[in-house]
Backbone as ProteinMPNN parsed JSONL, in Angstrom:
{"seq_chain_A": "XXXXXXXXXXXXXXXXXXXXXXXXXXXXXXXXXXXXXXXXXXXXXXXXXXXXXXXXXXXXXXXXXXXXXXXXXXXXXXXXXXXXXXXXXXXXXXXXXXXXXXXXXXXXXXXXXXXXXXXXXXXXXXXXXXXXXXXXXXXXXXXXXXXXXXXXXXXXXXXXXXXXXXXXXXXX", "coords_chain_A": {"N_chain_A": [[41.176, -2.573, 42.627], [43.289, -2.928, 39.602], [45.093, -3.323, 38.222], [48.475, -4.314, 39.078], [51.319, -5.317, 40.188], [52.273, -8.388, 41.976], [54.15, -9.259, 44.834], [57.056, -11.281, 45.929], [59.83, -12.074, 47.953], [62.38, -14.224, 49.348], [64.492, -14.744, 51.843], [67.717, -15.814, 52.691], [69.181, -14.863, 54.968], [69.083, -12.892, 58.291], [69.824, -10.559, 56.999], [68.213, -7.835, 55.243], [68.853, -7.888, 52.467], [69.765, -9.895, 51.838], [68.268, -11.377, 49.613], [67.142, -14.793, 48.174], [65.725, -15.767, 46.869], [63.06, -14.757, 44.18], [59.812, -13.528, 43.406], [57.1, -12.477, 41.173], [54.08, -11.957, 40.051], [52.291, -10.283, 37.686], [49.35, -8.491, 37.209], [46.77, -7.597, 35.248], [44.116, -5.183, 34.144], [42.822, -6.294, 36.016], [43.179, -9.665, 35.731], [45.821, -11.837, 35.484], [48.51, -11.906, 34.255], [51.258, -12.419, 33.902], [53.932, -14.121, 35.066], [56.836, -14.502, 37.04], [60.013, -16.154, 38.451], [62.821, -16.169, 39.897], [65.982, -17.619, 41.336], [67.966, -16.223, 43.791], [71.193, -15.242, 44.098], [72.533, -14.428, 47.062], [73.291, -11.471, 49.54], [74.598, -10.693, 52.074], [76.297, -13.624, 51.455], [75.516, -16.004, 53.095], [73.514, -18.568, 54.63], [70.685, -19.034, 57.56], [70.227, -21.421, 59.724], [67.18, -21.158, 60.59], [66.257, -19.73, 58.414], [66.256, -21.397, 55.973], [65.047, -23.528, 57.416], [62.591, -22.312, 56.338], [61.774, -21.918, 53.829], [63.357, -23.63, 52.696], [65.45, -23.233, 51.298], [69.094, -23.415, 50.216], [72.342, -23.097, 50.162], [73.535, -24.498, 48.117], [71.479, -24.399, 46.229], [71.591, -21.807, 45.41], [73.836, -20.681, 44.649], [74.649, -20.3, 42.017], [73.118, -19.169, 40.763], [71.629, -15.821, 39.771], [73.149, -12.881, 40.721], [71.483, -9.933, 42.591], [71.117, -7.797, 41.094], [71.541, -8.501, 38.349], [69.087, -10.613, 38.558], [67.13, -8.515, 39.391], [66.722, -6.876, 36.496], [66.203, -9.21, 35.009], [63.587, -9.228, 36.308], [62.258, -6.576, 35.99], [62.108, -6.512, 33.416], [60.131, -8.507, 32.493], [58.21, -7.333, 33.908], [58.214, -4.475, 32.501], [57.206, -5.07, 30.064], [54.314, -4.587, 30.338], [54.046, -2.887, 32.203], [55.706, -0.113, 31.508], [56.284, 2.149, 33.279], [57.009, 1.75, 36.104], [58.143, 2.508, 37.263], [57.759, 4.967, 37.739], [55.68, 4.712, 40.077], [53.464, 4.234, 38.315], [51.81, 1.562, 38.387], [51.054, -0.161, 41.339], [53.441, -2.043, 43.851], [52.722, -5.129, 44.863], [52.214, -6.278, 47.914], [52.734, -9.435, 50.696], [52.514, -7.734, 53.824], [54.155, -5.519, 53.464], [55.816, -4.04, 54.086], [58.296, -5.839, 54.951], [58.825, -6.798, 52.497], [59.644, -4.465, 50.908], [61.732, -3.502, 52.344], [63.5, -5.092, 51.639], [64.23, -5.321, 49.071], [64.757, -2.198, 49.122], [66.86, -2.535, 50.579], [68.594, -4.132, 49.15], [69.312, -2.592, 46.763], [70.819, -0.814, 48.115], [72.636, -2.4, 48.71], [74.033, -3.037, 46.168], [75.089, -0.808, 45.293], [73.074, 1.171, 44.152], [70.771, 3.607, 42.637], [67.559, 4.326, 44.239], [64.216, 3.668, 42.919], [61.072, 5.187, 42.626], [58.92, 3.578, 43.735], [55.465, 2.441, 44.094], [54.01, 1.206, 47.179], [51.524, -1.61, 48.133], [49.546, -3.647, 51.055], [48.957, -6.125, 51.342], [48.471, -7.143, 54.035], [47.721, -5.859, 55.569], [45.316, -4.984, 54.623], [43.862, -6.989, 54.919], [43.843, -7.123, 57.867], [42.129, -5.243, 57.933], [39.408, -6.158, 56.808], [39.15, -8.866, 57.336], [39.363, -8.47, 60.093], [38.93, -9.972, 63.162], [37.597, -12.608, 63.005], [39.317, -14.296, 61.47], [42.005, -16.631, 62.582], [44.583, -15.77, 62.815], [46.62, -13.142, 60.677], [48.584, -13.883, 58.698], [50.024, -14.583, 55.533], [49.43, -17.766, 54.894], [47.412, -18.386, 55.884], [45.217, -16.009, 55.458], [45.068, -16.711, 52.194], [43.904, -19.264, 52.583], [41.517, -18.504, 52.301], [40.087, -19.196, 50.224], [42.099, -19.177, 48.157], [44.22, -21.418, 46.809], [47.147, -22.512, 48.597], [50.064, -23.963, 47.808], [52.482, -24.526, 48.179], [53.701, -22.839, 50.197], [56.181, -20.157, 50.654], [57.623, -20.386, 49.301], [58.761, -18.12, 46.508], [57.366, -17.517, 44.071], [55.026, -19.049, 44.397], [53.917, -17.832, 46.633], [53.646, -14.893, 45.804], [51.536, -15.553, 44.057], [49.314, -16.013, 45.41], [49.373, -13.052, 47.022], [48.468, -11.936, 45.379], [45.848, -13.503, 44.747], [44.379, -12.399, 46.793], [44.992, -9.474, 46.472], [43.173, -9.151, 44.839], [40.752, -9.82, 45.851], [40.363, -8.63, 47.985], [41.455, -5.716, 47.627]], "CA_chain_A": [[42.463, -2.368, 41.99], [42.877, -3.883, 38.116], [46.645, -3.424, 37.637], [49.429, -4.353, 40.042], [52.458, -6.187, 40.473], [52.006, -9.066, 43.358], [55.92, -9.388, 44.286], [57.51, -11.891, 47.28], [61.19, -12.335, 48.967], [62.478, -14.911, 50.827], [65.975, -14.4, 52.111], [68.99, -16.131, 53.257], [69.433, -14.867, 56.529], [68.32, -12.264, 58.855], [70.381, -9.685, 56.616], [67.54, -7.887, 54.53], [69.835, -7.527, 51.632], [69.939, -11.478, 51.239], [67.271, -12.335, 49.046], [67.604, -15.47, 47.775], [64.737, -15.982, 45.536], [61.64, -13.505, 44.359], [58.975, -13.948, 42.505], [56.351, -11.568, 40.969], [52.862, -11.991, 39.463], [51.75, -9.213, 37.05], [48.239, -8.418, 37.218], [46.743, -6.129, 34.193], [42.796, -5.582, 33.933], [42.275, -7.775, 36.986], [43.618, -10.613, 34.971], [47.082, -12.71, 35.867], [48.79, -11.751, 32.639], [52.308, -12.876, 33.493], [54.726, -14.477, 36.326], [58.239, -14.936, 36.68], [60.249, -16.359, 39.376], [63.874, -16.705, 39.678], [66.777, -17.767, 42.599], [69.143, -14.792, 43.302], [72.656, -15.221, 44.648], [72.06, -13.55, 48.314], [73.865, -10.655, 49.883], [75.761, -11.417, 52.384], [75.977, -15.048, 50.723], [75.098, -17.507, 53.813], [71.742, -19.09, 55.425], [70.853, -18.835, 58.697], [69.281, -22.497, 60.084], [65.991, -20.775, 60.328], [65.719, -19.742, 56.878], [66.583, -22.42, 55.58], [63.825, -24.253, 57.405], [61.255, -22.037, 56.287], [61.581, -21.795, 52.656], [63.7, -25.267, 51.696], [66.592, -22.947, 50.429], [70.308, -23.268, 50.958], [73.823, -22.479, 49.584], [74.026, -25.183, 46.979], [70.478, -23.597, 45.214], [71.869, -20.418, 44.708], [75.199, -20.704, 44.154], [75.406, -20.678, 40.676], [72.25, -18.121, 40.609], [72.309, -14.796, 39.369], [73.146, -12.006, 41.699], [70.191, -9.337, 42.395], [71.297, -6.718, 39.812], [70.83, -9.221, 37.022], [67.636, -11.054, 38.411], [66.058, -7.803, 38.803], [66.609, -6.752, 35.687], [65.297, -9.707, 34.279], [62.188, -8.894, 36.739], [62.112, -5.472, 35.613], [61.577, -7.087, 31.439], [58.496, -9.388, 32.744], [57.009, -6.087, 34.169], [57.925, -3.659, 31.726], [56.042, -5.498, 28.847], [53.368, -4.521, 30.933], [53.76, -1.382, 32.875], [57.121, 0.677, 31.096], [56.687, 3.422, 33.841], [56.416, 1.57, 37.416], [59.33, 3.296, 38.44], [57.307, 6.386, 38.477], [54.486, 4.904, 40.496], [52.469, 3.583, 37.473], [51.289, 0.889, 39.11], [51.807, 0.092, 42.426], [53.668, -3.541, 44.108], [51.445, -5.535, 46.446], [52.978, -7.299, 48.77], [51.855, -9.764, 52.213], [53.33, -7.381, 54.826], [54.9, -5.407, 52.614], [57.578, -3.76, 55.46], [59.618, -6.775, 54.533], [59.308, -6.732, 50.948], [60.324, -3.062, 50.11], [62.862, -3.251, 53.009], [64.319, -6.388, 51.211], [64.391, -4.433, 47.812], [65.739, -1.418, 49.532], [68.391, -3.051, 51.225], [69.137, -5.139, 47.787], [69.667, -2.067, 45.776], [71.576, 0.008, 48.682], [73.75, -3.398, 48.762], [74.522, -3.103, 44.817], [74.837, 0.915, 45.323], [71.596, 1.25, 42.672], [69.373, 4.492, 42.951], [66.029, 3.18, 44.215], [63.31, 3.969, 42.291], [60.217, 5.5, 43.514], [58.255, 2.318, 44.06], [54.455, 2.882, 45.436], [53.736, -0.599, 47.984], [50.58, -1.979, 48.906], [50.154, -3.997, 51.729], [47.685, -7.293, 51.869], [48.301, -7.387, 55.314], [46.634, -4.732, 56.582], [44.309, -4.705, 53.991], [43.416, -8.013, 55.5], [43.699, -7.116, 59.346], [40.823, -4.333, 58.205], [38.19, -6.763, 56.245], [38.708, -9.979, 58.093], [39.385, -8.447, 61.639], [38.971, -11.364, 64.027], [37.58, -13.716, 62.26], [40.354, -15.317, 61.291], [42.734, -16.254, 64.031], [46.304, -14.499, 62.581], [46.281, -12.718, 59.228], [49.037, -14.52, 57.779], [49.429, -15.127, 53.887], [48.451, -18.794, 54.307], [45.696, -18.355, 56.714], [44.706, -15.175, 54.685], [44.939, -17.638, 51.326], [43.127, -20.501, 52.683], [40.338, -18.161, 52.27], [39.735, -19.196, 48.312], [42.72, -20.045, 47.392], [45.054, -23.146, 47.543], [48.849, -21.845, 49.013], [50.139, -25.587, 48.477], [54.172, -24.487, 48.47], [54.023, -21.914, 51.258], [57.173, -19.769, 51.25], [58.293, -20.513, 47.232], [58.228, -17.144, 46.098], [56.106, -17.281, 43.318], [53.719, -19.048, 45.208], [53.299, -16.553, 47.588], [53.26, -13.66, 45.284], [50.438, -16.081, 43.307], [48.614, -15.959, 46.335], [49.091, -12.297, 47.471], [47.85, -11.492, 43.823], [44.534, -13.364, 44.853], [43.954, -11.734, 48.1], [44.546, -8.427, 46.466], [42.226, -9.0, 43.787], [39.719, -9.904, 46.079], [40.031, -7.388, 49.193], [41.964, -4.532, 47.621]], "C_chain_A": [[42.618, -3.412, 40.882], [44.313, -3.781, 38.292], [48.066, -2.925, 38.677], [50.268, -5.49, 39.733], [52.872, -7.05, 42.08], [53.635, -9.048, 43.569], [56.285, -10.043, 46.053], [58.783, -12.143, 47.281], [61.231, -13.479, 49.192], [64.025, -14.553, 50.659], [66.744, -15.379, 53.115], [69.528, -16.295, 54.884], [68.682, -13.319, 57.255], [68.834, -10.621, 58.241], [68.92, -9.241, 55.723], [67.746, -7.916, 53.022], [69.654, -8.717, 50.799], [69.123, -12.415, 50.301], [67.856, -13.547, 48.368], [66.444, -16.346, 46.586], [63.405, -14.7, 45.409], [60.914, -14.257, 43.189], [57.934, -12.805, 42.164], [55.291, -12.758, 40.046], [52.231, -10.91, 38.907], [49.862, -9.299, 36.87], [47.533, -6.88, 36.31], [44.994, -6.305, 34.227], [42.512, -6.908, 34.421], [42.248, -9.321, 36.378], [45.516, -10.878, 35.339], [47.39, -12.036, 34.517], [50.424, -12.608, 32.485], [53.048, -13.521, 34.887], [56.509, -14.479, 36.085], [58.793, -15.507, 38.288], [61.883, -16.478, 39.12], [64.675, -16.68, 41.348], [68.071, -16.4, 41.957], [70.075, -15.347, 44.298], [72.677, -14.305, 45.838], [73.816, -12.817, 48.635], [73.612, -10.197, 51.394], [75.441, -12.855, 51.925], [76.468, -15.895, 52.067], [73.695, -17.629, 54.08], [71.749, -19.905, 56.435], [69.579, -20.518, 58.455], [67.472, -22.863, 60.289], [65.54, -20.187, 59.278], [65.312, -20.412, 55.766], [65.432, -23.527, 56.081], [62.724, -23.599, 56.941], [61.243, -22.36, 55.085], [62.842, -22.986, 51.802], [65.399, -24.817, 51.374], [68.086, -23.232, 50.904], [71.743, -22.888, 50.042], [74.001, -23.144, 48.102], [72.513, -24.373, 45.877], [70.769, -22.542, 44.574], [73.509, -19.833, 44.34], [75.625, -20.215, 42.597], [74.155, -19.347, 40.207], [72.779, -16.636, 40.456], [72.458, -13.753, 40.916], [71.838, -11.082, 41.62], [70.174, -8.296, 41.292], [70.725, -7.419, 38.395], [69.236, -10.043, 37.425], [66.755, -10.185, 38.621], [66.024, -7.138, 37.826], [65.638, -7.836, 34.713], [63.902, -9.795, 35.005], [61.364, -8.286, 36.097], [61.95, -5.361, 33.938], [60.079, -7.349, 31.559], [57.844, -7.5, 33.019], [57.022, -4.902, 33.04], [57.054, -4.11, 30.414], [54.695, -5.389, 29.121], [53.151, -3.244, 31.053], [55.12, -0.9, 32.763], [57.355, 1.225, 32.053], [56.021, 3.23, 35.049], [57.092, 2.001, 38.198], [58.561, 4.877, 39.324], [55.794, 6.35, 39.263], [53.621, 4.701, 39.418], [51.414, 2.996, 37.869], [51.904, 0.366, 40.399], [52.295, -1.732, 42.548], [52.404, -3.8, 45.063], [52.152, -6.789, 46.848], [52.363, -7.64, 50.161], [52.888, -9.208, 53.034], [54.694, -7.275, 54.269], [56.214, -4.581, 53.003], [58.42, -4.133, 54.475], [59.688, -6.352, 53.265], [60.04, -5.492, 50.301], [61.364, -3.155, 50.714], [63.364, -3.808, 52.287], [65.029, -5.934, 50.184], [65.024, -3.222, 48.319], [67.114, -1.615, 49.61], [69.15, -3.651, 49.804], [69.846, -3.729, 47.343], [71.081, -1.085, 46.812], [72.909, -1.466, 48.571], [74.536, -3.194, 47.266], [74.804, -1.538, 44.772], [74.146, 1.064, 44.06], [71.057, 2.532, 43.254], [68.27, 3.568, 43.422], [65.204, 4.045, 43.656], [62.008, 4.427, 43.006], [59.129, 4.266, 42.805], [56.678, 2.569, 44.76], [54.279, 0.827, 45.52], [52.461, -0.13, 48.275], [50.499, -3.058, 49.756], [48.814, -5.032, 52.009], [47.45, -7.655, 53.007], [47.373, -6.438, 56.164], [45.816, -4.625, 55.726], [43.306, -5.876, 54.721], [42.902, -8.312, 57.093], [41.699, -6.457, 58.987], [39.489, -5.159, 57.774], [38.292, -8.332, 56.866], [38.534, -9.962, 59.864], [39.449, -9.81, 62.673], [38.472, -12.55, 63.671], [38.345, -14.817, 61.502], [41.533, -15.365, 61.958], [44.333, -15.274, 64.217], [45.524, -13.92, 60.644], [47.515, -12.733, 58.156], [48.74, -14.799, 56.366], [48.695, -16.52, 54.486], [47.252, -18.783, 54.874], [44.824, -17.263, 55.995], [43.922, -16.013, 53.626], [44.01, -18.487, 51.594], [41.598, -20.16, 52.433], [39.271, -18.179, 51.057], [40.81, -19.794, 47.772], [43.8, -21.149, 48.06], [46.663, -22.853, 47.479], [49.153, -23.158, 49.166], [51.803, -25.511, 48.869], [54.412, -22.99, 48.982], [55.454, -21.512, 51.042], [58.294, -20.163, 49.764], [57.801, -19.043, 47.19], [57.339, -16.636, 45.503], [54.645, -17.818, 43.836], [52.814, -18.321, 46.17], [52.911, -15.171, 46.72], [51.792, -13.949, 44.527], [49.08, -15.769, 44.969], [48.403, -14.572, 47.275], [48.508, -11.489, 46.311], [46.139, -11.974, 43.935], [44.21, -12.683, 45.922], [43.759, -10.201, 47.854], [43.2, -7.802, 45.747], [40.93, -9.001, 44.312], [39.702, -8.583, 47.417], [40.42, -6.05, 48.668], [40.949, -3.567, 46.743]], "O_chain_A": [[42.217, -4.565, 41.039], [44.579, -4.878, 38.784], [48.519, -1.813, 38.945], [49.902, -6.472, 39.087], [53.514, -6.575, 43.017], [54.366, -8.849, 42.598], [55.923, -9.498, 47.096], [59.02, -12.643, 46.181], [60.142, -14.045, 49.295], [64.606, -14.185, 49.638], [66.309, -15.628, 54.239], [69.979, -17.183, 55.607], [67.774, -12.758, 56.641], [68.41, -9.605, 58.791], [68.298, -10.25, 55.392], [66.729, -7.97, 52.33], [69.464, -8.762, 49.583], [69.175, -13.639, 50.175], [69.014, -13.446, 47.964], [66.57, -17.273, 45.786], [62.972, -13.978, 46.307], [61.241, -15.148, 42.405], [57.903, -12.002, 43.097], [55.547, -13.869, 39.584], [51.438, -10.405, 39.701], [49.318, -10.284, 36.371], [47.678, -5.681, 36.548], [44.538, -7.444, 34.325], [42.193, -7.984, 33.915], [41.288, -10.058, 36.603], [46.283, -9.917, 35.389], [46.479, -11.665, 33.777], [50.804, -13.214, 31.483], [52.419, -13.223, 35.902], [57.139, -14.458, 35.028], [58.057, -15.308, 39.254], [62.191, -16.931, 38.017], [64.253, -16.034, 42.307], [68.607, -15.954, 40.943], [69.636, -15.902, 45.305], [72.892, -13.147, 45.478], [74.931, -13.209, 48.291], [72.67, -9.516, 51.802], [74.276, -13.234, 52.04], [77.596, -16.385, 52.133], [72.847, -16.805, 53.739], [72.338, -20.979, 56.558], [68.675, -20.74, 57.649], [66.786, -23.884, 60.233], [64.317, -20.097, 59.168], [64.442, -20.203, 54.92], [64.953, -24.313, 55.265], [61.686, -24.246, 57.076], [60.557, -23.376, 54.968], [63.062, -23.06, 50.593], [66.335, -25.604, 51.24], [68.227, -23.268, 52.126], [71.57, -22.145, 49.077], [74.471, -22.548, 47.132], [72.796, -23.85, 44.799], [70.386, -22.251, 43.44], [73.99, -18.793, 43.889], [76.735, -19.856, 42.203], [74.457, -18.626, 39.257], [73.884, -16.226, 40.813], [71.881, -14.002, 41.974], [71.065, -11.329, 40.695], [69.138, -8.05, 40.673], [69.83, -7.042, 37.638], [68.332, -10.031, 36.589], [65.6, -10.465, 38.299], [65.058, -6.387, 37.959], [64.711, -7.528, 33.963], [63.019, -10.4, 34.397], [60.28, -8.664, 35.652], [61.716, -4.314, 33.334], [59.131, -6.766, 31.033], [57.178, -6.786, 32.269], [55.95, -4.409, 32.69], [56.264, -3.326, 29.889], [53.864, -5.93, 28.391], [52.4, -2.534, 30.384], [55.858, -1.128, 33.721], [58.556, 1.195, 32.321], [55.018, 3.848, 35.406], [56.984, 2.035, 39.424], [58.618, 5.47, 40.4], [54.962, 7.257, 39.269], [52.574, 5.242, 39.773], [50.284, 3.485, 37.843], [53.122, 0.426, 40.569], [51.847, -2.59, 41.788], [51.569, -3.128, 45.668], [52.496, -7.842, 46.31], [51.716, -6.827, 50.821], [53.974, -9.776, 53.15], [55.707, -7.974, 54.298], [57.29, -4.505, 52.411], [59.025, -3.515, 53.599], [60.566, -5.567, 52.908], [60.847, -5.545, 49.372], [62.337, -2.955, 49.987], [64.174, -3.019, 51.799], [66.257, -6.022, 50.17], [66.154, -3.15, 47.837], [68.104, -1.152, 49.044], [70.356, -3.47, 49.632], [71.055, -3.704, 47.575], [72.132, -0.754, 46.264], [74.081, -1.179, 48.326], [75.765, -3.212, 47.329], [74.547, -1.176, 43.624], [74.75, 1.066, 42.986], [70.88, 2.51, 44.472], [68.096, 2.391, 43.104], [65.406, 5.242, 43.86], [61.893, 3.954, 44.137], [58.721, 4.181, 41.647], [56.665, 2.886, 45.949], [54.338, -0.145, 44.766], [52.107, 1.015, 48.553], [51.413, -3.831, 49.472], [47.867, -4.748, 52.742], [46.482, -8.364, 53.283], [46.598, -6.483, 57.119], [45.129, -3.697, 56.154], [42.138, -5.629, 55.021], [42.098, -9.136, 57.528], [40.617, -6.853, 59.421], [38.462, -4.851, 58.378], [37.239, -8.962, 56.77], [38.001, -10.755, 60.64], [40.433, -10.542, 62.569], [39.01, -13.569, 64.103], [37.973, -15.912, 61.079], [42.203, -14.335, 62.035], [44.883, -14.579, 65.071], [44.57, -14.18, 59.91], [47.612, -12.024, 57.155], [47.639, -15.147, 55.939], [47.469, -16.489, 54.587], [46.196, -19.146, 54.355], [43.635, -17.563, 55.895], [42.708, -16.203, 53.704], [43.112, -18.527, 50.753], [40.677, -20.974, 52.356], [38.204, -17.591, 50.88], [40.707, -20.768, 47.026], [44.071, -21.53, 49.199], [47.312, -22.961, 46.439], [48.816, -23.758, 50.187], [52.319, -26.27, 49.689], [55.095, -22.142, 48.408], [56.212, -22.468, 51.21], [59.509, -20.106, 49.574], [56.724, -18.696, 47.675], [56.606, -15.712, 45.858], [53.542, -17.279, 43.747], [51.606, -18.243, 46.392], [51.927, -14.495, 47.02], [50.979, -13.044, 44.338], [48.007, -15.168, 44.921], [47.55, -14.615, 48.161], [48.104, -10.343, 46.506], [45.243, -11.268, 43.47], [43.145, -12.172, 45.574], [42.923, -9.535, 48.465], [42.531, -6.774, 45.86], [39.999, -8.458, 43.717], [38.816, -7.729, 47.467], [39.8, -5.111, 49.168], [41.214, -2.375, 46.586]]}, "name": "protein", "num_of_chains": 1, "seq": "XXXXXXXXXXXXXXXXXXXXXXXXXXXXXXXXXXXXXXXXXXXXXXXXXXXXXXXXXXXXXXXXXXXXXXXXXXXXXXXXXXXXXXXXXXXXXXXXXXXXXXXXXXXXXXXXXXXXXXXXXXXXXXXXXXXXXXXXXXXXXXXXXXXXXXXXXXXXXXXXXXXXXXXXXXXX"}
């Protein structure tokens, strides 16, 4: 696969709705071509004690951040200078255990009442269960990652999407 859009979540609380930051990695002729990352203003706006430990984030970060309507729009710029027509399945997202990620985006746009777009997902996780099988003890992004590349800020969005961008490049 030459041309995809790596794309990661993290959220707020256990709402899927809540993102509170994303990040994407555009990938054109198996080449990085572009990134973006931004903090989004979550929906329902709190964070649950375990979110908050995973990924650093909390109320005062995103406070002042845009809501998801405007940061995926300015997503939806970075990628269109790329791929105009990913709505219609152009190219597809790739996401680690990508459930979450479309749910997240689902839930986002049903939260803003948005059409959703027909979106095709791919899914590094199971691409990963099938070509590493047991050999590696979970199939986690970072344990996936550690396999080439260097995941040094686990659970930053863009870092993760940087890192499900190499995994696809190399297994997908």
């Amino acid at each position: 696969m030459q041309d995809f859009v790596a794309i990661d979540f993290e959220t707020a609380n256990g709402k899927r709705s809540s993102i509170c930051s994303a990040g994407i990695v555009v990938v054109q002729n198996d080449k990085i071509v572009d990134s973006f990352y931004s903090l989004v203003h979550p929906t329902p706006n709190y964070y649950s004690w375990f979110c908050s430990q995973v990924h650093g984030l909390d109320r005062a970060d995103t406070d002042d951040a845009p809501y998801f309507p405007e940061a995926w729009t300015m997503l939806q710029h970075t990628i269109h200078n790329y791929f105009p027509f990913i709505e219609d399945g152009e190219v597809p997202f790739v996401a680690h255990n990508a459930r979450f990620d479309e749910g997240c985006l689902r839930a986002a746009f049903e939260a803003y009442d948005i059409a959703y777009p027909h979106y095709e997902f791919r899914d590094t996780l199971v691409a990963a269960r099938r070509h590493f099988g047991n050999a590696l003890t979970n199939h986690q992004l970072h344990t996936v990652a550690a396999c080439g590349f260097n995941l040094t800020a686990h659970h930053h969005a863009l870092a993760d999407a940087e890192a499900c961008a190499w995994i696809a490049q190399e297994i997908l």
